[in-house]
N, C-alpha and C positions, 0 to 999 in steps of 0.2 A: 866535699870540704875543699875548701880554697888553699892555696900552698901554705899563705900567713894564716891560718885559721887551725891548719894542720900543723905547721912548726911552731905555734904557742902551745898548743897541745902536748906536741910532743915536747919541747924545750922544757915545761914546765907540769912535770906530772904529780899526782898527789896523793900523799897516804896518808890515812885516817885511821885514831884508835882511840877506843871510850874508855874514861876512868869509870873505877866503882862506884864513885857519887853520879855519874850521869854525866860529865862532862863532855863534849863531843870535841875531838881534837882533829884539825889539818892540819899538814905538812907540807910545804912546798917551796923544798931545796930549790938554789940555783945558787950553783958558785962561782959566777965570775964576776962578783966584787963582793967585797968584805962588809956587807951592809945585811942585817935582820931588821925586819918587820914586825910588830907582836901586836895583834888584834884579837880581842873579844866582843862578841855581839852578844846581845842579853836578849830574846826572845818577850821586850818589851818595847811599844814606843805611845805616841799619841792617841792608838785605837784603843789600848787598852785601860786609858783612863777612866775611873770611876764617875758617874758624874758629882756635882760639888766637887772634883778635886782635879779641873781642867789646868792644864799644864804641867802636870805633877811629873811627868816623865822628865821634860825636858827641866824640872829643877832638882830632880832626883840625879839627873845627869852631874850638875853643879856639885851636889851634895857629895858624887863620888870625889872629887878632887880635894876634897877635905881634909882629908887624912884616914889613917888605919890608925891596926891594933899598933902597930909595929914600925907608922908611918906618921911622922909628926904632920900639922898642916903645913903646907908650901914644901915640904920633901921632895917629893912625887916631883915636882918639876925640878928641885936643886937636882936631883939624881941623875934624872933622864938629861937636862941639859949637861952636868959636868962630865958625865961621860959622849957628850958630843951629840947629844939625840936632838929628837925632836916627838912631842906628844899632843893628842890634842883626844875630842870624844867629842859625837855630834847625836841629835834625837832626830829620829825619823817616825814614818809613820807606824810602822810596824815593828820596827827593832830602833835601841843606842847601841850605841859603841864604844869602843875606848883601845886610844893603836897608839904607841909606840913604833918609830925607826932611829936603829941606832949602827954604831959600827957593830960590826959581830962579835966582837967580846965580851960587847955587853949584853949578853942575851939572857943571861941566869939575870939581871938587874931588874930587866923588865920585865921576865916572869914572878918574879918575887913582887915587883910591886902589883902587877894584876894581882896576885893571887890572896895577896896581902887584904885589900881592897873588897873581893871577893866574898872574904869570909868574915870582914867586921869593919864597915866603913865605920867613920865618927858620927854615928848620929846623933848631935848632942841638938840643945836649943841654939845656944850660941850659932853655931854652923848653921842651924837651921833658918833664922831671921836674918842673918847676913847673907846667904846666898837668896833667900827672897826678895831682900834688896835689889839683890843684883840683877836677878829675872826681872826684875818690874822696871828695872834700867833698862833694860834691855828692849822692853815693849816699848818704853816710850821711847827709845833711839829708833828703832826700827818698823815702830806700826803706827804709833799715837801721834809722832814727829813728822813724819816723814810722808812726802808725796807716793799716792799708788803703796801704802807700808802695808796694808790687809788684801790688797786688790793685786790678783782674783784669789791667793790661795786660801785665804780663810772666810772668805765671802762665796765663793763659787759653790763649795761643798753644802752651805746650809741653805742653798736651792735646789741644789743636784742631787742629794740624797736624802735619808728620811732616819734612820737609827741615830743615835748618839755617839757613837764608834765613829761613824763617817762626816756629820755636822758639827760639831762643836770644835771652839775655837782652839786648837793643840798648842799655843802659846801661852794661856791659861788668860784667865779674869785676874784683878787685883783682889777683890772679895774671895775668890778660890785660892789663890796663893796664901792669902792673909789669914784663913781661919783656918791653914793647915797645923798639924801639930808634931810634935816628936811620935806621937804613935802613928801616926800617918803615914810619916816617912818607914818606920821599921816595919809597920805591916804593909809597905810598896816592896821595901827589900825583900822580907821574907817570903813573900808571895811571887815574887818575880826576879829578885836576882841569886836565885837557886842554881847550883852548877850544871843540874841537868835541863834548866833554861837557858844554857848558853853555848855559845861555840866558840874555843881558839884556835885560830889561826896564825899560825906562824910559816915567813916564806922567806928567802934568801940565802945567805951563806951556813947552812948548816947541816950538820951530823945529825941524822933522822932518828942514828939510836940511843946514840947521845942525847940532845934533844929530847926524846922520850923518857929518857932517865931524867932529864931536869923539871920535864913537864908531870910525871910524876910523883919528885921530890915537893915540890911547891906546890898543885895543885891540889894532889892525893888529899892533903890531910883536910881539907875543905871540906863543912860538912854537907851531906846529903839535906834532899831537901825535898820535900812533895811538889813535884810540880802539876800545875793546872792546867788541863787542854788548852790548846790554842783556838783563842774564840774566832768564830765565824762572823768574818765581815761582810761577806756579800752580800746584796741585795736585791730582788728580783726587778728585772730591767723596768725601765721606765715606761708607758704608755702614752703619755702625756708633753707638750712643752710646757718648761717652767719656767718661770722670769722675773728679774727682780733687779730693782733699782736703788744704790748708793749714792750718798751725796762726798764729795772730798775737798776741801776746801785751799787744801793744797797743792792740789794735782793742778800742772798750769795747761792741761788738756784734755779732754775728755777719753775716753777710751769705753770697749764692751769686750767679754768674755765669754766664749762658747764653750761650753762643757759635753761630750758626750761620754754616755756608757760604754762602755768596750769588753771585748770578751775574756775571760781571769786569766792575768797573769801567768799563773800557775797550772790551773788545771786545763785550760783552753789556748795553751802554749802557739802552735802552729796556727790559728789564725789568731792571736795576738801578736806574734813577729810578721805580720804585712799591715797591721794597724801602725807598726813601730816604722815601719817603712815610707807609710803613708804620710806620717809627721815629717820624715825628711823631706819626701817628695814635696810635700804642700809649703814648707815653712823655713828650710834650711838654707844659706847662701844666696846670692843674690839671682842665682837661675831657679832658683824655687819658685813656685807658681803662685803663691800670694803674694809673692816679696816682689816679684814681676806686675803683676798686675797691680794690687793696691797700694803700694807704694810706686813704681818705677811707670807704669802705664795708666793707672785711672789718677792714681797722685791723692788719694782719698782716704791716706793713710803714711803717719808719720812714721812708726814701726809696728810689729808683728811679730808673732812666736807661735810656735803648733809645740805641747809636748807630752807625753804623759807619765801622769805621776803629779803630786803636790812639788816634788822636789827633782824633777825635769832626767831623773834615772828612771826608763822602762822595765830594767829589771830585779827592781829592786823593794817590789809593791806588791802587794795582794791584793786580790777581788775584795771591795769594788773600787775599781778606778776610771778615771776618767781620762779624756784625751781633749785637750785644752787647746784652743784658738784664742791668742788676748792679741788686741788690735788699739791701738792708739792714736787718737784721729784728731785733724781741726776740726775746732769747734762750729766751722762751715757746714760738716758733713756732716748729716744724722745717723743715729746706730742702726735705723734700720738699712741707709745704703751701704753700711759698713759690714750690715749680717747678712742682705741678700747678696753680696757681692760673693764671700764668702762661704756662703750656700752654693751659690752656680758653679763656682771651681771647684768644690766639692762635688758634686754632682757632674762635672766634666768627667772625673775621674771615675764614678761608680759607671757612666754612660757605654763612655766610650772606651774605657782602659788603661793604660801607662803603655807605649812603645819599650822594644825591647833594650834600646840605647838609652832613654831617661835613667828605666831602672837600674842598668847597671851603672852608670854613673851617682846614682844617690844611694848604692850597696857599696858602691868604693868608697865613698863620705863615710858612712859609716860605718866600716869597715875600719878605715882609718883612724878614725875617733877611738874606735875602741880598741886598736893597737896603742895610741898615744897613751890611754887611760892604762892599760898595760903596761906600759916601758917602763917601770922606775919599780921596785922591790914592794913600796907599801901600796903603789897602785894596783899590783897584782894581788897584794895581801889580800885588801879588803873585797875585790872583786871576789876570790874564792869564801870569804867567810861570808857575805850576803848570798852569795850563789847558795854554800850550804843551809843557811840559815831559811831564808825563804824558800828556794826550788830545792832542799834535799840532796843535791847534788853540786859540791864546792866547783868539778867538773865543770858543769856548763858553761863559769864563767870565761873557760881556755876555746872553749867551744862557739862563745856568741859571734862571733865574725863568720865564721864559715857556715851558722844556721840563716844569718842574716842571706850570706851569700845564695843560698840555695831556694829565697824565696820567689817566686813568681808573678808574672804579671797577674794573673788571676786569683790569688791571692791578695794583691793592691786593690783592686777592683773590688773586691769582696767587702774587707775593709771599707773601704769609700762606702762602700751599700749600706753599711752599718750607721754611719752619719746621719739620721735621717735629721731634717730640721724638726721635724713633728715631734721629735722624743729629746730633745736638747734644753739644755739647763743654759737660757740668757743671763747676767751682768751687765748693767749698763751701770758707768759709773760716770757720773756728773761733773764735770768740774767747778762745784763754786764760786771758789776762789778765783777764777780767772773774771769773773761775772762783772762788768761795769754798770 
């Protein structure tokens, strides 16, 4: 373990304890400033949508912010703001969430309103067709509108894998959104936002047994609720290249996306953290080896990104996921010199290996990164509630700098070997619109 790897660890240690309904609780004091945290993760996100009810998570998300038993609509925010906070809830692939940061007095505030929340959102129609509105604003701001809006994360998946869990679009259809109903939404709650499908996390200035008493006060009475195994995303790896082609009539340049398999997250941890490395090394800062070459040296590329995950966090995902090359190019260059180029530095790296000075230099990158993502009270929150949520262990997340630190050059290498072009999931995506 590295000294910063070791002193987040130590600085910040964690204790855990489950109510009777099943609730999974962290703890992670640190009292030098006056600022709490409060995060809960729901053991739901976009994999576990039903199909017909594509985006149901991320409007289900919406629906929390509507109000409680106990919570009129628009409360939740007068609260959290006038006592000086700040709140927000985001859908991911595998879990939502919903954090609160406030000064530390107000910490009974934001546990009452989770818990509030918790045990009787307002599922009404009203709430229901307004926040659907919203969702379908939303698409069109961000997918329907907008240049590269689908491209590659909701495009790349429905080449690269093959179940429904992993292809389908997690920002939902308008027809999906539109024929939801009031039962819809309470059997999504009751199914999934069960207190023993969640975990809170609470980290800053506080009193652990204190705290405990408050977290028992408020959550305790929540009732219990059967939860459902956690369904199995993975996939058996590819044999095959796959490829497919988008038209965008927006986009003022063409671009392609390389998708590979990679080893689970989870259960295939140790060579998964040199695949994560690999991304730095390939893709990060301007001494990165694509960012050098295809952009600065062959000049056959406007920008580039290597990352994995849909949403660009490696530890925050389950099998299966993928590890992502999107490349953005003139319309001069074709996608195939944009993907054999791509391939070869690729394959430099499975060949010949990483020197021992590269690696340490893109383990200190990210090393760093993940101190910054640490420094601030809700940046450590959430780290430890996905830690526990996903890997089981709130732990790891004090821990990821110094496992990063400890990887190896033949570990990189290994990684690289896994890229194969023969098993990769192509994007090409057109630019139309640019079209004279």
């Amino acid at each position: 373990m590295t000294a910063a790897g070791a002193e987040l660890t130590l600085r910040h240690p964690v204790e855990r304890f489950s109510l009777d309904n099943g609730l999974r609780v962290v703890l992670a004091p640190d009292r030098s400033v006056p600022v709490v945290a409060v995060s809960v993760f729901y053991d739901v996100g976009m994999r576990n949508e039903p199909e017909g009810r594509t985006g149901f998570a991320h409007l289900f998300e919406h629906m929390m912010f509507q109000g409680s038993a106990h919570v009129p609509k628009l409360e939740h925010a007068r609260l959290v703001q006038a006592a000086g906070g700040t709140f927000n809830g985001s859908t991911h692939q595998d879990y939502t969430n919903y954090f609160e940061a406030l000064p530390a007095e107000a910490l009974e505030r934001a546990l009452f309103l989770e818990a509030d929340r918790m045990a009787a959102p307002a599922i009404t129609e009203e709430n229901l067709r307004n926040q659907i509105d919203v969702v379908k604003e939303e698409i069109r701001v961000n997918v329907l509108n907008r240049p590269y809006g689908a491209f590659p994360w909701l495009q790349l998946p429905q080449i690269a894998f093959s179940s429904f869990a992993n292809t389908h679009d997690g920002y939902g259809s308008f027809v999906d959104l539109e024929s939801s109903t009031v039962a819809d939404a309470a059997d999504f709650f009751n199914t999934y936002y069960a207190p023993g499908n969640a975990v809170l996390c609470i980290g800053g200035d506080l009193d652990v047994e204190e705290t405990e008493k408050l977290v028992r006060r408020w959550f305790g009475p929540v009732p219990a609720r059967e939860v459902s195994p956690t369904p199995d995303t993975g996939e058996p790896s590819p044999t095959i290249l796959r490829t497919g082609v988008t038209e965008d009539p927006l986009a003022p340049a063409p671009a392609v996306a390389i998708g590979w398999r990679v080893p689970d997250p989870v259960g295939d941890f140790e060579n998964y953290v040199g695949t994560v490395l690999l991304a730095e090394l390939l893709s990060e800062g301007d001494a990165s080896r694509l960012e050098r070459r295809l952009v600065h040296e062959d000049r056959i590329a406007v920008a580039q990104s290597s990352y994995l995950g849909l949403f660009g966090d490696p530890f925050d995902v389950r099998d299966a996921t993928l590890f992502t090359t999107q490349v953005h190019h003139p319309a001069t260059v074709t996608a195939e010199t944009v993907l054999a180029t791509v391939h070869e530095e690729v394959q430099k790296v499975a060949a010949d290996g990483v020197g021992a000075e590269e690696l340490r230099r893109v383990q200190a990158r990210a090393e760093a990164q993940l101190l910054r993502q640490a420094d601030s009270v809700l940046g450590r929150t959430l780290g430890f509630a996905a830690a526990e949520l996903v890997h089981g262990r709130a732990e790891l997340a004090g821990e990821l700098a110094a496992r990063l630190a400890a990887v190896t050059p033949d570990q990189v290498q290994t990684a690289a070997r896994g890229l194969d072009p023969g098993t990769a999931a192509v994007l090409e995506l057109r630019a139309t619109g640019a079209v004279r």
